[in-house]
C-alpha positions in Angstrom: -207.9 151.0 -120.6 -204.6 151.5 -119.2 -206.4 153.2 -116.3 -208.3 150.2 -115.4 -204.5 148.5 -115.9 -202.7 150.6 -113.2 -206.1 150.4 -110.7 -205.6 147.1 -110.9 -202.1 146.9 -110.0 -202.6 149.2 -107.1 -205.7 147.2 -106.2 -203.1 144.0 -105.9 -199.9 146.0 -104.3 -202.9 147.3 -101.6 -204.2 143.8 -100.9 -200.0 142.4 -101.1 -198.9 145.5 -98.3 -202.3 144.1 -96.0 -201.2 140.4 -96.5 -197.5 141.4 -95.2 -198.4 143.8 -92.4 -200.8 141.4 -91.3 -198.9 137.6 -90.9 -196.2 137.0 -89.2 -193.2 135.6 -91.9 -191.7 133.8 -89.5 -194.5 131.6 -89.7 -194.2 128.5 -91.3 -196.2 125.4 -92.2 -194.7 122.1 -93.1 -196.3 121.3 -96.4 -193.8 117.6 -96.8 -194.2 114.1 -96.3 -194.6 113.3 -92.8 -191.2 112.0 -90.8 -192.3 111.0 -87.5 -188.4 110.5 -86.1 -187.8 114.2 -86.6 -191.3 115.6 -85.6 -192.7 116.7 -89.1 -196.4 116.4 -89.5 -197.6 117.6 -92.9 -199.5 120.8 -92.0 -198.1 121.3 -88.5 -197.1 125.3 -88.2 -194.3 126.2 -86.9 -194.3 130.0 -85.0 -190.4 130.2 -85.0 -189.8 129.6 -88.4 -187.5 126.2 -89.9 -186.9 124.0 -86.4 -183.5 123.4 -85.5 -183.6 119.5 -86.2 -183.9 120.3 -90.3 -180.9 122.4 -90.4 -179.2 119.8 -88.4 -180.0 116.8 -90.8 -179.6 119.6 -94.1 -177.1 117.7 -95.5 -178.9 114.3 -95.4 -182.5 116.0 -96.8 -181.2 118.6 -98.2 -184.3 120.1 -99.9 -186.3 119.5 -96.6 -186.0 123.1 -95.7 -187.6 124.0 -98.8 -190.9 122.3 -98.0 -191.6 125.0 -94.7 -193.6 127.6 -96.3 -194.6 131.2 -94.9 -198.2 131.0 -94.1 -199.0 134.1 -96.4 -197.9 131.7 -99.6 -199.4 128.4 -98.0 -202.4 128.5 -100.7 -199.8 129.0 -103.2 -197.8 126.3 -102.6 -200.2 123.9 -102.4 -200.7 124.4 -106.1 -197.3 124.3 -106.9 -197.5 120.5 -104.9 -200.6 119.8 -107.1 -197.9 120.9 -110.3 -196.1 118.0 -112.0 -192.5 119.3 -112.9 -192.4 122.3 -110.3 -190.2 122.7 -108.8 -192.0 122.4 -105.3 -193.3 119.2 -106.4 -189.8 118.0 -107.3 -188.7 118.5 -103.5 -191.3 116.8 -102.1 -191.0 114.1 -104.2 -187.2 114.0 -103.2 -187.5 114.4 -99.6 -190.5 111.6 -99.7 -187.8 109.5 -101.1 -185.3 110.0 -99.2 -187.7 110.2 -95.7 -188.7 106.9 -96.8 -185.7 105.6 -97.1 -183.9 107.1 -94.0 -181.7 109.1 -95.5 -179.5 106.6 -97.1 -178.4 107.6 -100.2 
């Protein structure tokens, strides 16, 4: 049994060392609400990493930075959005707030 056990976790650290050789973490995708002013379309990847404009306007949306994911954890995100109380969900229920409402609070 604890043969099976530690095939298993090689099996996963394998598959984990392929994932990261083989995309690029710079890599982002916006997974937030959209905010057409600053250029964020939900799904729109980024090949730079964060743009410049969020971590101009951090302290406005201050979790806004959090909703770019690396494209090797996009699936897993997505979950976390589908999540009530995660902590992923809580962001982008915060920056939909706050998109909405331009900031002013």
């Amino acid at each position: 049994m604890a043969t099976k056990v530690k095939a298993a976790a090689e099996a996963v650290e394998t598959i984990e060392t392929a994932t990261a050789k083989t995309t690029d973490k710079t890599q982002v995708m916006y997974l937030g609400p959209n905010k057409f002013e600053l250029g964020l379309i939900t799904g729109s990847v980024y090949i730079d990493g964060v743009p410049a404009i969020v971590k101009q306007v951090k302290a406005v949306y201050p979790l806004l930075e959090t909703l770019f994911i690396p494209l090797n954890r996009v699936g897993e995100a997505e979950a976390q959005l589908n999540t009530q109380g995660s902590a992923l969900k809580a962001a982008y229920e915060q920056a939909k707030e706050r998109l909405t409402k331009g900031g002013n609070q």
